[in-house]
Phi, psi and omega in degrees: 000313193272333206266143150095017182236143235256151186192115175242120182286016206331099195107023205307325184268012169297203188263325204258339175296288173330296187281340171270009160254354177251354189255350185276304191300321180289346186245321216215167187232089193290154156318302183222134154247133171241087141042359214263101193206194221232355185265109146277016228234291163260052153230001158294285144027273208289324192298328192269352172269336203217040135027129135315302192297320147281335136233159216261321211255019166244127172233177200248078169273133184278140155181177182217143211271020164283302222260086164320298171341283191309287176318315165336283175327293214286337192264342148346117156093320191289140176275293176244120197231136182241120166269121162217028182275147168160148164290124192230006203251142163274351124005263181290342188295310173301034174223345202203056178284337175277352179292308203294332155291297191327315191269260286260329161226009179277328208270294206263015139269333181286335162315303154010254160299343167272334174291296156323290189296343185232040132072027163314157173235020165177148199235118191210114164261166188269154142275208172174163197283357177286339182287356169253141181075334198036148153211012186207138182296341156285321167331309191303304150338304154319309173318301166309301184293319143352277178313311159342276178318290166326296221263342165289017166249003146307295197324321152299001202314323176298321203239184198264002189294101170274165155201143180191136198275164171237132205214128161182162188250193222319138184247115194288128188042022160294178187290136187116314186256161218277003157286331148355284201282301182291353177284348194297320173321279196328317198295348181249002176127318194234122150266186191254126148254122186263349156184155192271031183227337185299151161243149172217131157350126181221150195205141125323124184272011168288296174327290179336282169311324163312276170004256133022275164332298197278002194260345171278320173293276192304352205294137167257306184149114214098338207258164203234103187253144190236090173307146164284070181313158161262110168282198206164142167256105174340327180283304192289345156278004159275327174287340180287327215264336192198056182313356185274298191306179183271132170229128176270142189233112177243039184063125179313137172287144162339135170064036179247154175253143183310323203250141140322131131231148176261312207242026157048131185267342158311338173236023197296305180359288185258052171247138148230158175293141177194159200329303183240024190183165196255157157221100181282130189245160190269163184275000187244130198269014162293349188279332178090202166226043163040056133095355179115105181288180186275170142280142172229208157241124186312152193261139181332167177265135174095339166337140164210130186241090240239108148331357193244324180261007208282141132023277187227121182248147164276151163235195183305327195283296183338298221277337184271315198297287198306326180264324165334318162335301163288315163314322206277294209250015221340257205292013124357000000 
């Protein structure tokens, strides 16, 4: 799918850019990698791990995808663009919502319109399991930038331009996330638990990046692809990370949720099921069926696909092998 073709990143010098560029370099042989992120600093940084000289077909564009212009330019020529730029900490997004509009859905319209005019032929962005339900403005964001996406392969219905999304949670060691934060912890004794009941979605960024690929290769134009996860309960990844230490339980933070959900009982309706992942399709019938849908099994009515109700769990032994992982390989 990827040799001999132009693959352009957005948000390219991120935890999840780095690594779907180390796994493209290493399996395929693209025309072009292309770079594009808004840091020179870490994009010196990713140069000197990922070389020209080593590889011939990889370049570094600095731009931020608020800047139309720029994309325009940088999407000359490109086959395939994996949007994986956005502002993610829910924090700073409530303290600082119009920069977190700006990338997260001014950004992912300008994505939009620089693909359709210089004729990308598949588009393909990250979500997250916070874009179902919202209850904090990066969700709400995500959400947005969702629709977006969905509703630009009508917009496109004329040019040869897909777009489809990837929605999955929480990624174990990326920058940010709480295995970071509790190896920092340990070194002082105690770690922060925000509640012994929460649950969450936990994903590899290798799975992820696996993902992603294979969701690009198959993609018609509409869909919304969900890997089938494993959850885990924050305390037994604090027992994983530090079995010694003391844990303080310091209450959910503001816009944070117990439970994880990806799939909504509001949409099981237009959901199907397939061996190792869900395909959420859009609901509205100006979309047409983007080119055929897949067959799956339609999923129950009222289906929710919940961290808390899910299935298949890490437990502490699982949950330590996975952050050894992360100790052994950081961006692994």
């Amino acid at each position: 799918m990827i040799d001999n073709k132009t693959v352009l990143i957005t948000g390219g010098t991120g935890s999840f850019g780095k690594a779907i560029t180390r796994t493209i370099l290493e399996q395929y042989k693209p025309a072009r990698l292309i770079i594009f992120s808004r840091d020179e600093l870490k994009q010196l940084e990713m140069a000197r791990q990922f070389s020209r000289t080593q590889y011939p077909c990889i370049r570094y564009f600095i731009g931020d995808v608020r800047d139309a212009g720029r994309l325009r330019r940088a999407f000359q020529g490109v086959d395939y663009v994996v949007h994986a730029a956005a502002l993610k900490q829910v924090d700073t997004a409530e303290y600082n919502p119009f920069e977190v509009i700006k990338t997260n859905i001014l950004g992912a319209a300008n994505v939009v319109d620089a693909a359709i005019d210089t004729g990308v032929t598949k588009v393909i962005a990250l979500s997250s399991d916070k874009a179902a339900n919202p209850i904090n403005l990066y969700g709400a964001t995500k959400l947005c930038a969702d629709k977006l996406f969905i509703a630009a392969n009508t917009y496109s219905s004329r040019q040869k331009t897909r777009f489809a999304i990837v929605r999955y949670g929480n990624v174990i060691g990326s920058r940010g996330s709480v295995v970071p934060l509790f190896l920092k912890q340990r070194e002082q004794g105690e770690l922060t638990v925000t509640h012994p009941e929460m649950t969450r979605f936990w994903i590899t960024l290798r799975r992820g990046v696996d993902f992603v690929l294979r969701s690009l290769d198959s993609m018609k134009g509409g869909e919304i692809f969900i890997p089938k996860l494993p959850s885990m309960k924050m305390i037994d990844l604090a027992q994983a990370v530090a079995p010694g230490c003391r844990v303080s339980v310091i209450g959910i933070r503001p816009g944070e949720k117990m439970h994880e959900v990806m799939i909504p009982s509001d949409e099981s309706s237009h959901a199907m099921e397939f061996e190792d992942h869900y395909i959420l399709y859009p609901a509205f019938p100006f979309w047409g069926d983007g080119g055929g849908k897949r067959q799956g099994r339609s999923v129950p009515a009222g289906f929710e696909y919940s961290s808390d109700t899910n299935q298949e769990w890490l437990g502490v032994e699982e949950l330590r092998r996975l952050v050894s992982e992360v100790e052994s390989h950081p961006e692994a």
